[in-house]
N, C-alpha and C positions, 0 to 999 in steps of 0.2 A: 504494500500500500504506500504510494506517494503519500509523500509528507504535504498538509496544508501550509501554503503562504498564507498568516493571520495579517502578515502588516500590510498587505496588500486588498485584503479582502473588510478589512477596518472599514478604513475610508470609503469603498466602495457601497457598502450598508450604509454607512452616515450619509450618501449623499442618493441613497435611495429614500432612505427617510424622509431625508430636507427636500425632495421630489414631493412625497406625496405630501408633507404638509404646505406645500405652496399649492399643490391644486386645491386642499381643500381650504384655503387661507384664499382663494382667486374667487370663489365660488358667489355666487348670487343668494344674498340671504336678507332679510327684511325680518323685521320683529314688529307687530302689531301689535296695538292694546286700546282699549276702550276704556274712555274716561268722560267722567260730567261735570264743569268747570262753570258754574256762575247759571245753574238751570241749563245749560247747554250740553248736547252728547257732542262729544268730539271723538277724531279716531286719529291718535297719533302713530305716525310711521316708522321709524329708524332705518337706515340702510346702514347695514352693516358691511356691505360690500366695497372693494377699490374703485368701485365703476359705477359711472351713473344708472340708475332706473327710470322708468316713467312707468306711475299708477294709470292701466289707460279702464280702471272699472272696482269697484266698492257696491259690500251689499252686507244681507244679516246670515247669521249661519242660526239652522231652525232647529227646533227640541231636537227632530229625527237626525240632525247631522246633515242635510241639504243645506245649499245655498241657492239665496236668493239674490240675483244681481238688480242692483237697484239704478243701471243704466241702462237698462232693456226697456224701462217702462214706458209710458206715452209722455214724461217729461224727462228729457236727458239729463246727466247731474250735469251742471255748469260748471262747475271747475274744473272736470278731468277732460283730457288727462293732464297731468302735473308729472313736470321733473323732479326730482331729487338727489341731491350731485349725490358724491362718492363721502360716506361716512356722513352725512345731514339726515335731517330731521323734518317731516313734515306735519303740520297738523291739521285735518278735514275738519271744519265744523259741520253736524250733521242739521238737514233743513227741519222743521218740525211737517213740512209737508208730504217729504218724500221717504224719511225717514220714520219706523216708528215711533214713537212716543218712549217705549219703555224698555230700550235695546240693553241698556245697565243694567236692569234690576233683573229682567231674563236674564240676561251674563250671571250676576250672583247669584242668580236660583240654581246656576247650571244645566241652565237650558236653552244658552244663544250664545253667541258670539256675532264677532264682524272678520270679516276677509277683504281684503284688496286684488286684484289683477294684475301683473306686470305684461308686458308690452309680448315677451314670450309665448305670453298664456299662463304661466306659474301660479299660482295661488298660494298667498300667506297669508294666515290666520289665526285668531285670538278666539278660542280654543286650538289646536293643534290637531295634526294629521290622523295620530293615532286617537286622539279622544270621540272626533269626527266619527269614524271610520268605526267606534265602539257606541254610538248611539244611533250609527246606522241598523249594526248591528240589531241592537235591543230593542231598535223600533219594529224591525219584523217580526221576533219571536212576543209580541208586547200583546197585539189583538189576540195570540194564539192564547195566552194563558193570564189574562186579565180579569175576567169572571170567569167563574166555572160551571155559572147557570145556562149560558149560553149554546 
């Protein structure tokens, strides 16, 4: 059995490493959260990412984990889409016409959220992917075993 060259094969791991953590350090990432500031809902943005974004769509996320986009409907939202350079901050104030009334207080019940759109198609949202995707879930099996008179 040949012998391993370690001082050779070092460096060559460390700059596999420092590979993969610039891709995921490059990557497209947005942080979303919902907030109610003076009676007002707002939804603030982060990018987290080197690179600009543009939100080109905003909507509610529903008990079941659906989303609802709130630029489809017969009045377009007027501010999107909106840029957001690289590492900034943006803040949507939500309309009381277009928007629900009670998007906060569903968030703290645990049964809404808000999402954004990136220009992609991507979707970031406040709840998250796997919480979503667990109330999708339990909204199928939910009619099945809700009453048992049925």
């Amino acid at each position: 059995m040949d012998e391993v060259d370690w001082w050779s094969r070092i460096p060559a791991y460390a700059g596999l490493g420092l590979s993969v953590f610039a891709v995921f350090r490059g990557r497209t990432y947005l942080q979303v959260s919902l907030g109610n500031q003076y009676d007002h809902e707002e939804i603030f943005v982060s990018n987290m990412s080197p690179h600009e974004v543009e939100v080109i769509s905003l909507g509610a996320i529903n008990a079941d984990g659906s989303l609802s986009d709130w630029t489809d409907g017969p009045q377009p939202w007027r501010s999107l889409p909106k840029r957001i350079p690289a590492r900034g901050h943006l803040t949507i104030s939500l309309d009381a016409d277009i928007a629900p009334a009670n998007l906060c207080h569903a968030y703290n019940l645990g049964r809404g959220g808000c999402f954004v759109r990136i220009t992609g198609g991507k979707v970031f949202s406040n709840p998250g992917l796997i919480k979503r995707k667990w109330w999708k879930v339990r909204s199928l099996f939910r009619p099945k075993f809700s009453d048992p008179l049925e």
